[in-house]
N, C-alpha and C positions, 0 to 999 in steps of 0.2 A: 261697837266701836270700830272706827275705819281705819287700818296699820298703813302706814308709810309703804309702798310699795317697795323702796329699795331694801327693806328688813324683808319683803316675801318672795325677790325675784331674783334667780341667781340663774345668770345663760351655766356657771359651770356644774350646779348642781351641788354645790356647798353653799350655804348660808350668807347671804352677803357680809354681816357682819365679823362671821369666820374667818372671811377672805380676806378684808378689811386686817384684821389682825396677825394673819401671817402676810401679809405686803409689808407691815410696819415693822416686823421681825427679821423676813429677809434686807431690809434697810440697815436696822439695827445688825445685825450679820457681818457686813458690810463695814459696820461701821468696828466694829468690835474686832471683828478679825483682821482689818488691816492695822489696827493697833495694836494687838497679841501679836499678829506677825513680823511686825515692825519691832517689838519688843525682844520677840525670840530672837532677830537677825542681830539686834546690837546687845544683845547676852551671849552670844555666842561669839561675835567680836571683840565682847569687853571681859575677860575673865574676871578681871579685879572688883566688877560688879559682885562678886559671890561676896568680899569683905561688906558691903555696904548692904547684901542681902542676907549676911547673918544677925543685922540687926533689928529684923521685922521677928516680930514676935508668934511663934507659930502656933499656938496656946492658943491666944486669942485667934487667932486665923483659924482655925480647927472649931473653936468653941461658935464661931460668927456660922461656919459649914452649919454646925448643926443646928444653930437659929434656922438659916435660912431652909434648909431641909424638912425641918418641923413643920415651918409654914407652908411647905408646898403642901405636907402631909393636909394640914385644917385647910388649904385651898380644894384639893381634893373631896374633904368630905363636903363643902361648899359647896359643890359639883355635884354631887351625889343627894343632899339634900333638895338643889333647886330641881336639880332631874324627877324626883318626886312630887315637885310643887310644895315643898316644903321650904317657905320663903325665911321665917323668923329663924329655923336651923341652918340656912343659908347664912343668914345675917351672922348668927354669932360666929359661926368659922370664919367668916370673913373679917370679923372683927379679933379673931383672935390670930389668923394670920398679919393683921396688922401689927397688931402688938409684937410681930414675930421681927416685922420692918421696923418698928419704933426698938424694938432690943438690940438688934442690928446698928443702926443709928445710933446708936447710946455707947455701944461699945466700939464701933468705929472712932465717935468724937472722943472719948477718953484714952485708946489707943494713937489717932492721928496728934492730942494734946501730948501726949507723953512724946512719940517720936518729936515732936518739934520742940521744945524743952530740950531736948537733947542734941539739937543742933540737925538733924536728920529734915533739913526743908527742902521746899520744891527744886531749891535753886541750888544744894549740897552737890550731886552731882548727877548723870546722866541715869542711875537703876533711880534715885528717887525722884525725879521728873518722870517715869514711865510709873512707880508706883503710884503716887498722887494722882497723874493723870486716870490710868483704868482704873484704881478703885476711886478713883471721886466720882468717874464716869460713871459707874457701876452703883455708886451712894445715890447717884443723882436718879439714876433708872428705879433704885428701891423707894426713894420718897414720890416719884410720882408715881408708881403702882399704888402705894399704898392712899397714897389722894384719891384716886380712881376708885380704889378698891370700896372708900369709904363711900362714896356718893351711891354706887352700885351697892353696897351695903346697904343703905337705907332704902332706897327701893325696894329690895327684897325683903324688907321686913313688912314689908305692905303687902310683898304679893307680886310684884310689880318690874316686869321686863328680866324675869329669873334667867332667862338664855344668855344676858351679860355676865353671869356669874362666871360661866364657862369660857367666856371671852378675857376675863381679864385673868383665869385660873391660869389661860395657856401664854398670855405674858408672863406670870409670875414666878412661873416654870422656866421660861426662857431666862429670866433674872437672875434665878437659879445657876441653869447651866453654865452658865456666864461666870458667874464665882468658881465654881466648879474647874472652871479652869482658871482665873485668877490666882487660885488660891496654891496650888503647887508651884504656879510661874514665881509668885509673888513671896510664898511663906518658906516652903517646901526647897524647891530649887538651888542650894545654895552653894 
């Protein structure tokens, strides 16, 4: 079978596809840190944002940390399986990392229901416009990992293009980090 050259030639000497994935990360980067820093400048401007950020629930922020932790853990082993050509034990971490993004999701939408029932909307005042913003942004980057994750998932239960396993391992990591620090600015911070 004939491979796509651009999967076998790389002038840097990483993998194209690699490459590929950190370009779309330092993007992501970009995009995320001028939004955190944007955020930091006007929390440091706004003190009174601390009343409005004592009312994120830091339980649930904590309890989501360790979803998403988890799943790096089963994206890992993901990693570790395909690296042995081991596609079907590829598949279930992958699929159990997903479920790690669908637990995530689950408890963000009944956290996000609760704040807004209580009046805590986008348009309440300037910390909860920065909160909605990065963590929807942030929601939005965990359901399309976990879209990707699934298609790559299926392939790998076949056998089939294992080296994406490792590609979408080291977005789901960046998703991660990402929280990582959402999660002090947002829960923690107050």
């Amino acid at each position: 079978m004939h491979k796509p050259i651009a999967t076998t030639r790389s002038a840097t000497g990483i993998p194209t596809g690699r490459l590929a994935v950190w370009w779309v990360l330092a993007s992501e980067i970009v995009i995320f840190g001028g939004l955190l820093a944007s955020y930091v400048m006007h929390r440091i401007g706004h003190p009174e944002w601390a009343v409005a950020a004592s009312h994120t629930n830091t339980w649930i922020g904590a309890t989501n940390t360790f979803v998403l932790l988890t799943s790096s853990f089963t994206a890992v082993l993901a990693h570790q399986a395909a690296e042995h050509g081991d596609g079907k034990t590829a598949a279930k971490y992958l699929l159990m990392t997903i479920g790690g993004a669908a637990t995530f999701i689950t408890i963000k939408s009944f956290e996000w229901a609760h704040e807004i029932r209580e009046g805590f909307t986008i348009t309440a005042n300037g910390f909860w416009s920065f909160y909605y913003t990065a963590a929807g942004l942030h929601a939005l980057h965990v359901i399309a990992g976990a879209v990707v994750m699934a298609f790559i998932a299926r392939d790998a239960m076949k056998g089939r293009e294992l080296h994406r396993v490792e590609l979408v391992g080291i977005y789901w990591h960046f998703v991660d980090v990402i929280w990582i620090f959402l999660f002090p600015l947002l829960y923690i911070a107050k």
